[in-house]
C-alpha positions as CSV (number, residue, x, y, z in Angstrom):
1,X,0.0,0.0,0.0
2,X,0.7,3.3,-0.8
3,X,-0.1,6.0,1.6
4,X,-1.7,9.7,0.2
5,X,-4.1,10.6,-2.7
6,X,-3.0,10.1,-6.3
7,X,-3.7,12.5,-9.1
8,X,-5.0,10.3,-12.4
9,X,-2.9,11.0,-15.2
10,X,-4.5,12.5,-18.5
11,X,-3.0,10.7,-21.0
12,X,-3.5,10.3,-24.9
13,X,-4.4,7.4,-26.3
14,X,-2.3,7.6,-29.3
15,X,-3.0,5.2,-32.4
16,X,-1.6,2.0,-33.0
17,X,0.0,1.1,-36.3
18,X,-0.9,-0.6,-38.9
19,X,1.5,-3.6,-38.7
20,X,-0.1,-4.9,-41.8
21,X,2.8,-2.7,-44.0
22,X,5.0,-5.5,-42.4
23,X,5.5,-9.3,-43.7
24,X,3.7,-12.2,-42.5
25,X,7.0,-13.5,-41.0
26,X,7.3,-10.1,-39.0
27,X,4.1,-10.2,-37.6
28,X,4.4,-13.6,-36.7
29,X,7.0,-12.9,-34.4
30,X,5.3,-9.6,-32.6
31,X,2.1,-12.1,-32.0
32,X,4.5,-14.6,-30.2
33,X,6.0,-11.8,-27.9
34,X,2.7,-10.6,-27.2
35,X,1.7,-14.3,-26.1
36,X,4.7,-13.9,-23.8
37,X,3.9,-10.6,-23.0
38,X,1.0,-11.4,-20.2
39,X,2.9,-13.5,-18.2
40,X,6.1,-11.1,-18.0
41,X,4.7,-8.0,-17.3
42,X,1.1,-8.6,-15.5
43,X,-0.4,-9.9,-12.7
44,X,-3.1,-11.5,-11.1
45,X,-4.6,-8.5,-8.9
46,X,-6.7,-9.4,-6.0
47,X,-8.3,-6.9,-3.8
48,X,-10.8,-7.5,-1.3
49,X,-12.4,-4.3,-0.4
50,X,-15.4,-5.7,2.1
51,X,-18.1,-3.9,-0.4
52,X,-20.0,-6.4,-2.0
53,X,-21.7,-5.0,-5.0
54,X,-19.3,-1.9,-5.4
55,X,-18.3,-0.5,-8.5
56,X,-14.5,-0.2,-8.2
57,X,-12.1,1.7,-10.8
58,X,-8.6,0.8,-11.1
59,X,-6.6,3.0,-12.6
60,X,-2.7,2.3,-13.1
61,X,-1.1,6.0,-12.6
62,X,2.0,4.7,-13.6
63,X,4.4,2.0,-15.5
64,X,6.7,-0.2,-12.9
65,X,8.4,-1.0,-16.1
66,X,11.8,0.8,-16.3
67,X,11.1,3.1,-19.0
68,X,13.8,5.8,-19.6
69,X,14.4,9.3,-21.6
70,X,18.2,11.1,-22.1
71,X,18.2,14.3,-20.8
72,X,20.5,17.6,-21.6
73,X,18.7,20.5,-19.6
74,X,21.1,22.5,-21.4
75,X,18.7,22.7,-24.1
76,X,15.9,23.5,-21.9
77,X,16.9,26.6,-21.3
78,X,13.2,28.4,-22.1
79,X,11.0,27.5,-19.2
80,X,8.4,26.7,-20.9
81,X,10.2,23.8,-22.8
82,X,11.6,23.0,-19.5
83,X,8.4,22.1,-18.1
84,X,6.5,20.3,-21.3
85,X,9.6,18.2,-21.4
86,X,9.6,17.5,-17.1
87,X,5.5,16.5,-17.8
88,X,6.2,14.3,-20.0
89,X,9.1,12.9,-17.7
90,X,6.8,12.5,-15.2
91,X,3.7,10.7,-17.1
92,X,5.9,8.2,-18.8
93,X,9.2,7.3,-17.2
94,X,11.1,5.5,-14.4
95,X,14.8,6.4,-15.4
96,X,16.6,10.1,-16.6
97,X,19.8,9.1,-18.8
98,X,22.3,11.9,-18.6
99,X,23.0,11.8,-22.5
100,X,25.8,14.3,-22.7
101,X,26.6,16.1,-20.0
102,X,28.2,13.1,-18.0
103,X,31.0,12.4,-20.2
104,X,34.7,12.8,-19.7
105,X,35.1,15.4,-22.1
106,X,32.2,17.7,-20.6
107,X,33.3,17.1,-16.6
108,X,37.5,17.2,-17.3
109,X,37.4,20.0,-20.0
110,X,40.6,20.4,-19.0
111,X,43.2,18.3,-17.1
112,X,42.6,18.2,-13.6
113,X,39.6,21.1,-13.8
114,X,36.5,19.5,-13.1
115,X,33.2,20.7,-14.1
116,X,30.1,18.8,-12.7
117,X,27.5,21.3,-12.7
118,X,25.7,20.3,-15.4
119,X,25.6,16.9,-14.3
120,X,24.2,17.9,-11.0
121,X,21.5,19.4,-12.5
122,X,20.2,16.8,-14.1
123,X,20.6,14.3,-10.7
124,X,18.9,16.9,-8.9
125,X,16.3,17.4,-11.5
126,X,15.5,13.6,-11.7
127,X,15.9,13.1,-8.0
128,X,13.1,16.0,-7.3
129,X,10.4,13.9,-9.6
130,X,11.2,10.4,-8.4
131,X,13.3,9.4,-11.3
132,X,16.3,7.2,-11.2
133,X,19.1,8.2,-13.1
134,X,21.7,6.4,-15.2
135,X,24.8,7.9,-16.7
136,X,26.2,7.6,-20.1
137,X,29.2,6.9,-20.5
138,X,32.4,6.3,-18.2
139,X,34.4,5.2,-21.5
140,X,33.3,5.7,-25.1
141,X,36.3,5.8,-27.6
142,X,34.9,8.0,-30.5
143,X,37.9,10.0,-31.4
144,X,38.2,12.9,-33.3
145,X,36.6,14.1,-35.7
146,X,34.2,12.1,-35.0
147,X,32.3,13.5,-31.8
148,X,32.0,16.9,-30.3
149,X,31.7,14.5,-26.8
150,X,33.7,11.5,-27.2
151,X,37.6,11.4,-26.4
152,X,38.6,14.9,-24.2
153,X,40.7,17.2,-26.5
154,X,43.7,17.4,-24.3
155,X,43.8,13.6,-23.9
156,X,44.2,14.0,-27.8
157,X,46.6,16.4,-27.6
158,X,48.8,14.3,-25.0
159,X,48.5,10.9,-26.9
160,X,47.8,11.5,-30.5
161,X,49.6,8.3,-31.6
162,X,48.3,5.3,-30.9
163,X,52.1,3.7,-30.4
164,X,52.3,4.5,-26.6
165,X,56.1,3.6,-24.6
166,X,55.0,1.7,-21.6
167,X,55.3,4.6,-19.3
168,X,53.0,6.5,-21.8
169,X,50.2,4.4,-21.0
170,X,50.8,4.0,-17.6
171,X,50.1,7.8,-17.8
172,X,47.2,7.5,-20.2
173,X,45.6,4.9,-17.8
174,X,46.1,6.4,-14.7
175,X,44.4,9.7,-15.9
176,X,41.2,7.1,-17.5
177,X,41.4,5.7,-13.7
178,X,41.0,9.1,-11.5
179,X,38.4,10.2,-13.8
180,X,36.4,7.2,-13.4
181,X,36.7,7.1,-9.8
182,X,36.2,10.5,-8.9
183,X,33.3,11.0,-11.3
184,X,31.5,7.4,-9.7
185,X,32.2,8.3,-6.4
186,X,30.7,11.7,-6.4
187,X,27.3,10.4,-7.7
188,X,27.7,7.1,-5.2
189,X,24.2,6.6,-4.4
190,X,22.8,9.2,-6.6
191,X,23.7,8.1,-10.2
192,X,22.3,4.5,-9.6
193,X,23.6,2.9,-12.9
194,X,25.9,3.6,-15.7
195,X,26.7,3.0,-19.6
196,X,30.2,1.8,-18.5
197,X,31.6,0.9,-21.7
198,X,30.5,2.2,-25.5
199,X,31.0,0.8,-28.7
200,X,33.9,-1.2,-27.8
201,X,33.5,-3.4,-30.7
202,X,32.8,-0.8,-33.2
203,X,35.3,-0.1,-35.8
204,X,35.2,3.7,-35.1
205,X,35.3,3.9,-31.4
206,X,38.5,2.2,-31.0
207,X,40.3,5.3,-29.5
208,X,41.1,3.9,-26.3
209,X,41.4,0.2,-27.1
210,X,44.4,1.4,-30.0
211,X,46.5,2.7,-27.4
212,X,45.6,0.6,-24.1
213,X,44.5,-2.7,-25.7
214,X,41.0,-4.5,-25.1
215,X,41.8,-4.7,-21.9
216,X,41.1,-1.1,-20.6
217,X,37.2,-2.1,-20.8
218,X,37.5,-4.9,-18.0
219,X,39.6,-1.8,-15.8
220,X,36.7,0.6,-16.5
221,X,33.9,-1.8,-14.9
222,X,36.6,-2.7,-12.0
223,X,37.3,0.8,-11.4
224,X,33.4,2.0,-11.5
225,X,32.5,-1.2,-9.1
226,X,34.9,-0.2,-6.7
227,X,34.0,3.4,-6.9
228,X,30.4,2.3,-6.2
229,X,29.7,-1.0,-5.4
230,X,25.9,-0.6,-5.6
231,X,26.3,1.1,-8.8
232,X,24.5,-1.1,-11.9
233,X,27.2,-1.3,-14.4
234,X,26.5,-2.0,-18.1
235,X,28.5,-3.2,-21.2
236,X,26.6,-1.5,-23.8
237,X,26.9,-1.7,-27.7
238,X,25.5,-1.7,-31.5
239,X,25.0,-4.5,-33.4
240,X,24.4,-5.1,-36.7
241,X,21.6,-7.1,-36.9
242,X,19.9,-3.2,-36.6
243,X,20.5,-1.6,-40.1
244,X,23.2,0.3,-40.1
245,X,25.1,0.3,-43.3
246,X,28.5,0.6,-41.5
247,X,31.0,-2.1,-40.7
248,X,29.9,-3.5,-36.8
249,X,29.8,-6.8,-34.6
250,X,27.0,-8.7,-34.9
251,X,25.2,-10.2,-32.0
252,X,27.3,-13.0,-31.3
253,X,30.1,-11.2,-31.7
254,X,29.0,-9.2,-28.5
255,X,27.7,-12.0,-26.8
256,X,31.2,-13.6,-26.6
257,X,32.8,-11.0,-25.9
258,X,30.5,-10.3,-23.0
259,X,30.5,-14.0,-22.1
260,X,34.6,-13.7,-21.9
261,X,34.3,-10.8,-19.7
262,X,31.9,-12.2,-17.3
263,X,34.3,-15.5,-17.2
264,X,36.9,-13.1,-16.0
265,X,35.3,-11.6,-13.3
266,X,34.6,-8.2,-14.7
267,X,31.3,-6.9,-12.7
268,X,29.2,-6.5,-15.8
269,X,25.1,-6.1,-14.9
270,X,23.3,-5.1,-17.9
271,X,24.1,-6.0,-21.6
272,X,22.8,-2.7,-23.6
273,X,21.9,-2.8,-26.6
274,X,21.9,0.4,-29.1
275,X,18.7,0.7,-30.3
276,X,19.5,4.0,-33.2
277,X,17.2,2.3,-36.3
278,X,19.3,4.3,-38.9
279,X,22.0,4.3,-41.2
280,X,24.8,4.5,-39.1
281,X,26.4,7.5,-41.9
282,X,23.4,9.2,-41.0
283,X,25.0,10.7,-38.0
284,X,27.9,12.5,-39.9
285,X,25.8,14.0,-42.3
286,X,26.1,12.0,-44.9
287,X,23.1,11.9,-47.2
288,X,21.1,8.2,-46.8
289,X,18.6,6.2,-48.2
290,X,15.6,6.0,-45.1
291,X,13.3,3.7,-47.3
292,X,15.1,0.5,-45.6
293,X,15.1,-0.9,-42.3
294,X,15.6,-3.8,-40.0
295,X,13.4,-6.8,-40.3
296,X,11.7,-7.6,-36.7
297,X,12.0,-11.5,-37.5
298,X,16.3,-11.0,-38.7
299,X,16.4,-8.9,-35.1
300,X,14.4,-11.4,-33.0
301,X,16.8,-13.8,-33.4
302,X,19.9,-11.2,-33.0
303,X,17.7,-10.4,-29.4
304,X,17.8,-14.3,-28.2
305,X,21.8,-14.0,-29.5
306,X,22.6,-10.8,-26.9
307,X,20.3,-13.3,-24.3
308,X,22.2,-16.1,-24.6
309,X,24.5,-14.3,-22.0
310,X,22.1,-14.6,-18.8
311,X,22.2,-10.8,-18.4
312,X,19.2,-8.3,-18.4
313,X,19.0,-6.7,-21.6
314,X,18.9,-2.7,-21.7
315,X,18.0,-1.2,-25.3
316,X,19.4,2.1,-25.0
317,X,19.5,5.0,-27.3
318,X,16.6,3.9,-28.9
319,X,15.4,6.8,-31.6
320,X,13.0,5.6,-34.7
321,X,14.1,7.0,-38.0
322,X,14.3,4.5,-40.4
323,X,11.9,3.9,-42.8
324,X,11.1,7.8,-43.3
325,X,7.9,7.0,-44.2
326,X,5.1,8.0,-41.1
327,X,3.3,5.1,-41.4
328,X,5.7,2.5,-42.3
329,X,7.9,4.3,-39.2
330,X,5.1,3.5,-37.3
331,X,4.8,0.0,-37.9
332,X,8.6,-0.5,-36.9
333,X,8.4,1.4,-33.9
334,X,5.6,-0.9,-32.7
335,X,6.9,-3.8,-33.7
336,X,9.9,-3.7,-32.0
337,X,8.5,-2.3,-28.7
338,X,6.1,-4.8,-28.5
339,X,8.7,-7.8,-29.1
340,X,10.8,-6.0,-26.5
341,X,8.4,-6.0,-24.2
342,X,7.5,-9.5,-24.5
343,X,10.7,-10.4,-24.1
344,X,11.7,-12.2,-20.5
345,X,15.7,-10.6,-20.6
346,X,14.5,-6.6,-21.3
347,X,14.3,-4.9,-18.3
348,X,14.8,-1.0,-19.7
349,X,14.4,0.5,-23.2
350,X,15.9,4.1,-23.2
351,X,14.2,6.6,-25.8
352,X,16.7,9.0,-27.2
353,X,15.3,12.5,-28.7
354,X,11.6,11.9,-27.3
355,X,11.0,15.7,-28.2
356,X,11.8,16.6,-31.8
357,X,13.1,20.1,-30.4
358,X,16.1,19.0,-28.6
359,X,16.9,15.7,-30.0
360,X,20.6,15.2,-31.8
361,X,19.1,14.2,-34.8
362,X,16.2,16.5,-35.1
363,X,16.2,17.0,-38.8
364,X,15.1,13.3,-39.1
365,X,12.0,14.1,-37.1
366,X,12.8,11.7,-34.4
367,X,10.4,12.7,-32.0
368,X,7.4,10.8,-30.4
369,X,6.3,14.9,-30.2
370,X,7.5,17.6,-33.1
371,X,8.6,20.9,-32.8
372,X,5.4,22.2,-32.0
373,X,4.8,19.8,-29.2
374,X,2.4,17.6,-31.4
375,X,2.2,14.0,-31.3
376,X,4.2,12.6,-34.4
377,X,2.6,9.3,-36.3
378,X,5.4,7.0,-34.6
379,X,4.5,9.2,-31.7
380,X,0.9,8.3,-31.8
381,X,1.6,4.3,-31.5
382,X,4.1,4.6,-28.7
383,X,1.6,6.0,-26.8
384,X,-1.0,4.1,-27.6
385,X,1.1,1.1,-26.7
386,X,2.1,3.3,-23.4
387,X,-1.1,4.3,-22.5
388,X,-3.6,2.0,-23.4
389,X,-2.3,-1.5,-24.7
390,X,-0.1,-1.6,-21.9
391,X,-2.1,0.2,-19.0
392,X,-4.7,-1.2,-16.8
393,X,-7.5,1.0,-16.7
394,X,-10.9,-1.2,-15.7
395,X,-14.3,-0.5,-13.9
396,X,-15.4,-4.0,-12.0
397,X,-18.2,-5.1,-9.7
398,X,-17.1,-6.5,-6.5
399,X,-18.3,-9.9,-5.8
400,X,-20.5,-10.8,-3.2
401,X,-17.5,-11.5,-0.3
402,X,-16.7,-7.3,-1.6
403,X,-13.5,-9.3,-4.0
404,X,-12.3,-8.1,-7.4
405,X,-10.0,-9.7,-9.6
406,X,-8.3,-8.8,-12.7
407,X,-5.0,-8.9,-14.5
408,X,-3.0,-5.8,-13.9
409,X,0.1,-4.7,-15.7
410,X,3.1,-4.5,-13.1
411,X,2.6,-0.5,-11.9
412,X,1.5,1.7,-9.6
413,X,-2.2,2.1,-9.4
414,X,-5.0,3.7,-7.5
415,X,-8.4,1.7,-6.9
416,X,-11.9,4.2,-6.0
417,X,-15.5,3.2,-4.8
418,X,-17.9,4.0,-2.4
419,X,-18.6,2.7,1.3
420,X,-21.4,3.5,2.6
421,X,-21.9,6.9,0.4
422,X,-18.3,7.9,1.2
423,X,-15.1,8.1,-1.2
424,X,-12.8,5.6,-0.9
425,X,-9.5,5.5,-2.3
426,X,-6.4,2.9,-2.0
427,X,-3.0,3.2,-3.9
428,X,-0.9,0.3,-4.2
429,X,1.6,-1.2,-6.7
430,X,1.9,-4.6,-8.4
431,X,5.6,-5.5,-8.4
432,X,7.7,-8.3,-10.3
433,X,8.5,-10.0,-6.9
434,X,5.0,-12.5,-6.6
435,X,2.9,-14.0,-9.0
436,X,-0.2,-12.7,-7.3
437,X,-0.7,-9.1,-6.1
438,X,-3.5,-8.9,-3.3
439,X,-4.1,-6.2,-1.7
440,X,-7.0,-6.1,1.1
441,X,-8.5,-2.5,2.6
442,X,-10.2,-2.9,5.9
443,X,-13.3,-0.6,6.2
């Protein structure tokens, strides 16, 4: 039980897709995650309210699945922006991703000057509406020129070849350590989880590895874990299973190499999963065709691959672009949340650019909402997967020992009827822990 009164969300229904603009194949494998989905993510609700004959509304005010959303309140700078963006934090999610702000080349802009202010903005931020918050990344080896937020530029300027003397990389590794530690430590108990490793098996993130070897990737998860040994820590990475049209490691590619890691030891909770569904060229500027995509039944089988591993499965950075197309974006957007969602390893998908208005790749339209703040097509069947296929909302008639049943998506929720000509309210949530939620409310 949950003690105080709940405000009911006003939420959109959105529109679901029309999944008939994908193959027979494709559908055929969203139908078997949906079969899978009921016993994952709901419940058996039982609550005994000693009212026989009462009309009783149960309303879930809000997901227990860890939906998340990257956040740079840099770019909210407007107020008004700053608080259409935090309502739509607090209606849909569980988890604020510091996108940019985190990273070594933001909080070290120069050596030994720290700068966390940022950073702490966002924690606080989160914090204040009940969000969790993860933080992306401790090591992500995108070299210049590349990324305005990968490698620091005065790490470049001390070891621009890649042929380090030993003392060299003692040096180089020693300054990857403090940063790590300090950063972790500072947010021990704050920052909750973290992207601990990016694209270490991508060909154009090999910054680090060139000079330091494969290697460095097990020190950054020992480092983190002993910085914060509560601290979720998450190997995360692209694969090419999801179109990309670049040069990548396929899923068993990174399941080995996460298997190998975990055989050594290194603390590694989460496997993440990139979920950008776009030509990877797209991100430099290069002009692409949008009309392809990913086949749902080709990634299905790339998603039991990354499982094979025994770890949870985050998809992170996930942004819809490809197909351009509305509709046919639609369909792909729905199709893969709903075969993430019945799927018994995810435990988090991440969206990345939820607004149009700040999102990194805002002339592709990315946003579930455009400029303007209205809902986009792909937009439209998120939240109608959000809001409706996925949240319990039901009006029942207590039986005549004053019981109601139902099957309740794992949430938080608030149940109403009368007593006696009298309000009643009770808030509760249905977790993952039991296989039946019961919840009884003496009169």
């Amino acid at each position: 039980m949950i003690d105080g009164v709940a405000e009911l969300p006003d939420l959109p229904t959105g529109q679901p897709a029309d999944l008939s603009l994908i193959d027979a194949a494709e559908r055929a494998v969203v139908e078997a995650a949906d079969a899978r989905a009921e016993a994952i993510r709901t419940r058996p609700l039982r609550l005994l309210i000693g009212a026989p004959g009462a009309q009783v509304t149960v309303t879930q005010i809000k997901h227990g699945f860890d939906f998340g959303i990257a956040i740079d309140l840099l770019k909210l700078q407007d107020p008004n922006d700053r608080a259409f963006f935090t309502e739509i934090a607090t209606k849909y999610i569980r988890t604020a991703v510091i996108e940019n702000t985190f990273k070594w080349r933001r909080t070290e802009p120069e050596q030994g000057v720290y700068d966390f202010v940022a950073a702490e903005e966002i924690v606080e931020w989160a914090r204040s509406l009940g969000l969790t918050v993860k933080g992306h990344t401790l090591m992500w080896g995108n070299g210049p020129p590349l990324s305005s937020s990968g490698v620091p530029s005065w790490i470049v300027g001390l070891f621009p070849d890649p042929d380090l003397s030993e003392s060299e990389k003692g040096e180089l590794r020693e300054l990857m350590r403090t940063w790590v530690t300090e950063s972790v430590a500072r947010f021990r108990g704050r920052i909750l989880s973290y992207d601990a490793t990016n694209e270490t098996l991508q060909p154009f993130t090999q910054w680090y590895i060139d000079r330091l070897g494969p290697e460095i990737a097990e020190d950054v998860f020992r480092w983190a874990h002993a910085a914060d040994p509560d601290a979720r820590l998450v190997f995360n990475e692209w694969i090419n299973e999801v179109f990309t049209g670049l040069p990548g490691p396929f899923a068993t590619t990174v399941r080995d190499r996460v298997l190998e890691l975990l055989g050594r030891g290194v603390p590694i909770d989460a496997l993440g999963q990139q979920g950008h569904f776009v030509p990877g060229v797209a991100f430099v500027g290069i002009p692409v065709d949008l009309s392809q995509r990913t086949r749902i039944d080709d990634y299905q089988v790339a998603l039991e691959t990354l499982a094979e591993t025994g770890l949870p499965i985050h998809i992170t950075e996930t942004n819809f672009i490809a197909p351009d197309d509305p509709e046919a974006r639609a369909a792909q957007a729905e199709a893969l949340m709903r075969v993430w969602w019945g799927h018994p390893s995810v435990e988090q998908i991440v969206f990345w650019g939820a607004w149009n208005k700040i999102a990194g790749r805002d002339e592709f339209d990315v946003g579930f909402w455009d400029d303007d703040r209205n809902i986009t097509r792909h937009g439209a069947a998120i939240l109608a997967l959000l809001n409706d296929r996925w949240r319990t909302r039901s009006i029942e008639t207590a039986d005549a020992d004053g019981l109601v049943e139902l099957r309740a998506t794992i949430g938080d929720y608030v149940a109403d009827w009368e007593l006696d000509g009298q309000p009643v309210h009770a808030r509760f949530r249905v977790g993952h822990e039991s296989s039946v939620a019961a919840v009884i409310v003496a009169p």
